[in-house]
C-alpha positions in Angstrom: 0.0 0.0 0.0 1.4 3.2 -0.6 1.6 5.8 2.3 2.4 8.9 0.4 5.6 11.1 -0.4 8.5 11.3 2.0 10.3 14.6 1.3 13.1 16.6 3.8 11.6 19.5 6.1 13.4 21.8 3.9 13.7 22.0 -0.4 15.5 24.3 -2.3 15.0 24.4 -6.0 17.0 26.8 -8.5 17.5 26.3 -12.7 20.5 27.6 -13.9 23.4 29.8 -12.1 25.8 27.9 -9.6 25.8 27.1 -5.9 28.1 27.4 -3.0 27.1 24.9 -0.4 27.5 25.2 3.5 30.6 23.4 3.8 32.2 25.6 0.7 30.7 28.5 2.4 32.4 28.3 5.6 35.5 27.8 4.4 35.0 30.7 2.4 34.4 33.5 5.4 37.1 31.5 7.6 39.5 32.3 5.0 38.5 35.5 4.4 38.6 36.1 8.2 42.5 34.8 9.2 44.5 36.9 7.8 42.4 40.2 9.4 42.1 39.1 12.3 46.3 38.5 12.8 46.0 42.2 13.0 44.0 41.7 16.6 47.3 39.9 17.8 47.2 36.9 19.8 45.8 33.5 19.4 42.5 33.2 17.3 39.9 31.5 17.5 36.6 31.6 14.6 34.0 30.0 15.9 29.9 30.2 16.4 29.4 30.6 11.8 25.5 31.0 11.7 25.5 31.5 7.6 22.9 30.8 5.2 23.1 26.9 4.3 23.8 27.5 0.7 24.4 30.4 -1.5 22.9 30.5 -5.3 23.6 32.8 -7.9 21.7 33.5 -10.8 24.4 33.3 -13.3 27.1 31.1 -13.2 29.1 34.3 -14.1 28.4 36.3 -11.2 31.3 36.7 -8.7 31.0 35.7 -5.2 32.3 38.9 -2.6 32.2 38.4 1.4 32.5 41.9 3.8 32.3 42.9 7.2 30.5 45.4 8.9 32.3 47.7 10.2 35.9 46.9 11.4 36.6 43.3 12.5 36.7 43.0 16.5 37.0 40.2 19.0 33.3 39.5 19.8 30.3 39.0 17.2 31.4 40.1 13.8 28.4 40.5 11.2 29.5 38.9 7.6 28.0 40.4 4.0 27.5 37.7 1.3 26.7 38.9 -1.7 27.2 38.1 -5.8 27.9 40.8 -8.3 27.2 40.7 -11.9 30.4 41.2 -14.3 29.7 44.8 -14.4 29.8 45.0 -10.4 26.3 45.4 -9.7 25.4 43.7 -6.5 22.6 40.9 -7.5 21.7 39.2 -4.2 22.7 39.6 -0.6 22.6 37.6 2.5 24.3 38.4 6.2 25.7 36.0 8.8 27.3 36.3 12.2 30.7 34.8 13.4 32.3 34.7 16.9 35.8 35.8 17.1 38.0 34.7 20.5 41.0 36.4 20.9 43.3 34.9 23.4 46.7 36.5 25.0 49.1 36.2 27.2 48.9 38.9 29.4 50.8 39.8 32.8 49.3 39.3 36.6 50.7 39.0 39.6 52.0 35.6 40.7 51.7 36.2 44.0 49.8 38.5 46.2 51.2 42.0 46.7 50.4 44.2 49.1 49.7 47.9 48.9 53.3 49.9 48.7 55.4 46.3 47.6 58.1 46.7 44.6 56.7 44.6 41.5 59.6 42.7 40.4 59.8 39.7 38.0 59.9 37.4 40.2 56.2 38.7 41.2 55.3 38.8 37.8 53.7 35.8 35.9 52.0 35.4 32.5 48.2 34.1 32.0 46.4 33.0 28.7 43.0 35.0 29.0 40.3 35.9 26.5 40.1 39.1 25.2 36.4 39.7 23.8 
């Protein structure tokens, strides 16, 4: 007896153009992300990508482009997605949000000193703490 059509919660459908698929996508913003965000020093760390799941374009000529708003900063960083025609017109757009850890070493006291005490080296220690 047949029961009917089984189909996934979600269905995307497009003719023509070209796709970039979540996987390809991530990749994508993570490269485009490294390299600015040595400029924030430390160890980083990308993490928290809520992007669209795929990105189409009409034509299979249009070029894909990623942005940030605004200056990159440890902290949420919102991403622009968006595909530009070979004349540079901007086609479509989509936005997604990325978490950017920033970890550094930074100095504290490696013991407790008390109000007029010399600081010294030997008081001096290094921690690994987040900056965001």
């Amino acid at each position: 007896m047949w029961t009917g059509w089984s189909c996934p919660p979600q269905l995307t459908v497009q003719t023509g153009g070209k796709v970039i698929l979540g996987q390809d996508l991530r990749a994508r913003v993570v490269a485009f992300l490294t390299p600015r965000a040595k400029d924030l020093g430390g160890e980083i760390e990308i993490k928290d990508l809520d992007l669209p799941s795929q990105y189409f374009f009409r034509d299979a000529t249009d070029k894909f482009v990623i942005g940030l708003h605004g200056d990159i900063r440890p902290g949420r960083n919102q991403i622009k997605l968006r595909s530009e025609n070979a004349q540079g017109r901007v086609v479509s757009g989509k936005a997604g949000t990325v978490f950017i850890n920033v970890w550094k070493a930074v100095p504290v006291a490696a013991m407790p000193l008390n109000r007029f005490d010399r600081v010294s080296k030997d008081k001096i220690g290094f921690r690994r703490v987040k900056i965001s």
